[in-house]
N, C-alpha and C positions, 0 to 999 in steps of 0.2 A: 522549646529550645531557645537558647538565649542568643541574640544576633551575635555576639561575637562567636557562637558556635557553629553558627550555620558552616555545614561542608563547601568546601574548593576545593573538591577532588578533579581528577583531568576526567573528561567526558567526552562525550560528544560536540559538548560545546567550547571545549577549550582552544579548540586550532579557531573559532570565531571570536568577534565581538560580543555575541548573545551569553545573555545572562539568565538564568531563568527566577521568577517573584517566585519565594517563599513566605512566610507571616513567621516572626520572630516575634520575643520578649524583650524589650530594651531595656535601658538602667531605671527606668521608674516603673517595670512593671507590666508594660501596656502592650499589646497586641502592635505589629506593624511588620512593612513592608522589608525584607531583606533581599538583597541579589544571593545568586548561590551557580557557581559553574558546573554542580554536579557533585554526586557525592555517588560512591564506589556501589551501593546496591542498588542504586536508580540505573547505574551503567550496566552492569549483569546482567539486571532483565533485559533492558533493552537490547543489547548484545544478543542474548538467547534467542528475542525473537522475532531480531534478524533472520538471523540463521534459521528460525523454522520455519519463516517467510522463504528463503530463500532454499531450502530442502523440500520444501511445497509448489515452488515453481520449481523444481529439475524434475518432480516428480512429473509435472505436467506437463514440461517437456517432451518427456519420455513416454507418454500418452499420446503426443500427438502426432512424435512421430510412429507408432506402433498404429497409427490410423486412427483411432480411439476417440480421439478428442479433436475439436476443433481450434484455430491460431484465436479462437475468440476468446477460449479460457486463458489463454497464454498474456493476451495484453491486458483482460481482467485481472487477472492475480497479478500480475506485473504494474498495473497502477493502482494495484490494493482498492480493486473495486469486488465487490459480492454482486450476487443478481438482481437483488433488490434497488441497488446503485445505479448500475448499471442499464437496468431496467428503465428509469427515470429519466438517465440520458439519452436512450434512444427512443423512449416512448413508444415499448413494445412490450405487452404481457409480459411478467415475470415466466409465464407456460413456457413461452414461446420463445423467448431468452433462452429455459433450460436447453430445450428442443435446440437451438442454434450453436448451444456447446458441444453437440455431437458431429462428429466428423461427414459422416453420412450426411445429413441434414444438410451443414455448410457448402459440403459440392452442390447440393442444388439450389443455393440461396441465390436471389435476385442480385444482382448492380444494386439497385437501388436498397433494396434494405441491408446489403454491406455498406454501403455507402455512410447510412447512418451510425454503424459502428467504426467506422473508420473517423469519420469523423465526431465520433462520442471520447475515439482514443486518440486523435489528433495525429493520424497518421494518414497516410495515402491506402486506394483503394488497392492498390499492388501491394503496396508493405502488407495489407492484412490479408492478400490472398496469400501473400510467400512471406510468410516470416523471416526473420532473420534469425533461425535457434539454433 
């Protein structure tokens, strides 16, 4: 595409100052750097999957309070962390992670190993025993 083609359609990043680098053609030819504020099919998907971010945590909501699931999957999928992520920040088996997203499990988890998910999610030891859903 040729920079004066580059899309400025409204986006996500329109209400900021950010710009996002794309690589244009300019008048002699050559590969280079153009800004671009978004352009209408970058923003749809985006859009979509919001929303199915955001359809995947009601869901898990709705799991946890049905007893199901523990408030652990709630601030993982809420700061778009997976097990594996998550994992890493607390420095506890991926096993054993799974095992802690069960509601069961979590009534009998230590202080101290919430502690470390509480502070992997940058909340208090209370926020993660009582959500706020």
């Amino acid at each position: 595409m040729k920079k004066e083609e580059v899309p400025q359609d409204e986006s996500c990043f329109s209400h900021t100052d950010m710009k996002e680098v794309v690589y244009a053609v300019d008048k002699d030819g050559k590969y280079g750097k153009a800004l671009s504020s978004g352009w209408e099919a970058k923003t749809i998907a985006l859009n979509e999957s919001l929303d199915l971010i955001e359809e995947q945590l009601q869901e898990t909501i709705q799991k946890i309070k049905e007893g199901e699931l523990s408030p652990i999957a709630f601030y993982m999928e809420s700061q778009r962390m997976d097990v594996v992520v998550l994992s890493g920040y607390v420095g506890i088996w991926q096993w054993k992670v799974k095992r802690h997203l069960k509601a069961k499990t979590f009534k009998k988890m230590s202080d101290k190993t919430l502690k470390k998910y509480a502070e992997a999610f940058e909340i208090s030891l209370e926020e993660l025993k009582n959500p706020k859903i």
